[in-house]
C-alpha positions, 0 to 999 in steps of 0.5 A, a space after each residue: 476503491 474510494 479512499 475519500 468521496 467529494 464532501 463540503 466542497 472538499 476535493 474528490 481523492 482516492 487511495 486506488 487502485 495502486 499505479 500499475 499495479 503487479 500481475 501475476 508472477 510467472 515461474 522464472 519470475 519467482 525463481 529471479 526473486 527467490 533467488 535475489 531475497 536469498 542471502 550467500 550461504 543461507 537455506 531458503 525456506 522450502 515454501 518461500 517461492 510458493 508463497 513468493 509467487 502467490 502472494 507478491 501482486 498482494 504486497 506490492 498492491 497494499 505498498 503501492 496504495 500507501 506509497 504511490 508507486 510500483 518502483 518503491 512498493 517493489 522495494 518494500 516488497 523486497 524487504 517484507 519477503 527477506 522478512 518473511 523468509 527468516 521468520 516463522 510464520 506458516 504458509 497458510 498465515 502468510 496473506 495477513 502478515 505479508 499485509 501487515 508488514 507490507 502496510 507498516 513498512 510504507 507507512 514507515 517510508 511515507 512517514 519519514 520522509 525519505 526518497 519523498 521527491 523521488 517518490 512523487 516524481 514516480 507516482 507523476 510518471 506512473 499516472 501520465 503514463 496511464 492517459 495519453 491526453 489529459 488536461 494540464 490542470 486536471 493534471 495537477 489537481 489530482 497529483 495535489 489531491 493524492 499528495 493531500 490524501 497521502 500526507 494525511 495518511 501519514 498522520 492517522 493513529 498507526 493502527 487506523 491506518 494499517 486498518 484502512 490500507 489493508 480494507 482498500 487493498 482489498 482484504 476482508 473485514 475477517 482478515 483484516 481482524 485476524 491480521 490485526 487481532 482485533 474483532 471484525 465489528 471494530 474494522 468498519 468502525 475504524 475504516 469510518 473514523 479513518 476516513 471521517 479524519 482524512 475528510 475533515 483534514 482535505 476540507 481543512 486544507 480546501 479552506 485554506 
């Protein structure tokens, strides 16, 4: 989904969809990564594979989106399944708070700087694997735009850019509200200021 159509003679950016992007987690999979987020000696929580296995591909997409890359959005995943796995949160409220999690704690890597290099480094490969023959320049200018897009999303008041990611991942306007506690009729709004300021910040940086 379109994160920022061309506008003023700013560059067209888009915030998807995420670099390849996780599938479907088969059995053994789960069992693998079930097994990896278990700490020695501590239960498993009877639903932590179930909700491992339906939810992954969702966690991985909303971290991708921000961050650019599968390698790193497999890390955050990661993190945000340990997290889940010592919290209390039911089976049945878990696609919002995996999202949410999954959105904050990118925004955290994005935002503070680290691994950027490496990153960046994986979000080139990712994408010139994607097209075996591509025009060196056409090439740069989109690695330049999403750089743009990403560096103005880690400027954005934190909830616009939690609202923004979450609707880009493709979650609804319901359960972005409900994730977030707040009332539907604010998600568009916030969804339109977000995107009115990473606009305004891409013609701004087209100008210079």
């Amino acid at each position: 989904m379109e994160l920022v159509r061309q506008a003023r003679g700013a560059p067209a950016a888009t915030l998807g969809p995420p670099p390849a992007a996780a599938g479907a987690v088969d059995g053994r999979d789960a069992a693998r990564g079930v097994t990896a987020l278990r700490p020695v000696g501590s239960a498993v929580r009877p639903d932590l594979e179930a909700v491992f296995r339906r939810d992954y591909a969702l966690v991985v997409g909303v971290a991708a989106r921000v961050l650019g890359s599968r390698n790193v959005a497999e890390d955050v995943a990661q993190e945000v399944f340990l997290s889940f796995g010592r919290s209390s949160v039911p089976a049945a409220e878990a696609r919002g708070w995996l999202s949410v999690a999954a959105a904050h704690t990118a925004l955290n890597l994005l935002r503070s700087g680290r691994r950027r290099s490496a990153r960046e480094q994986t979000a080139a490969a990712a994408a010139d694997d994607d097209v075996v023959v591509r025009d060196v320049a056409e090439t740069v200018v989109t690695r330049e735009e999403r750089s743009a897009v990403r560096a103005a999303l880690s400027r954005l008041p934190r909830r616009q850019a939690l609202v923004l990611v979450l609707r880009h991942s493709g979650l609804s306007y319901a359960e972005v509200a409900a994730a977030l506690d707040l009332s539907p009729g604010s998600v568009g709004t916030t969804v339109r200021r977000a995107e009115a300021t990473i606009r305004k910040e891409l013609r701004h940086a087209a100008s210079d």
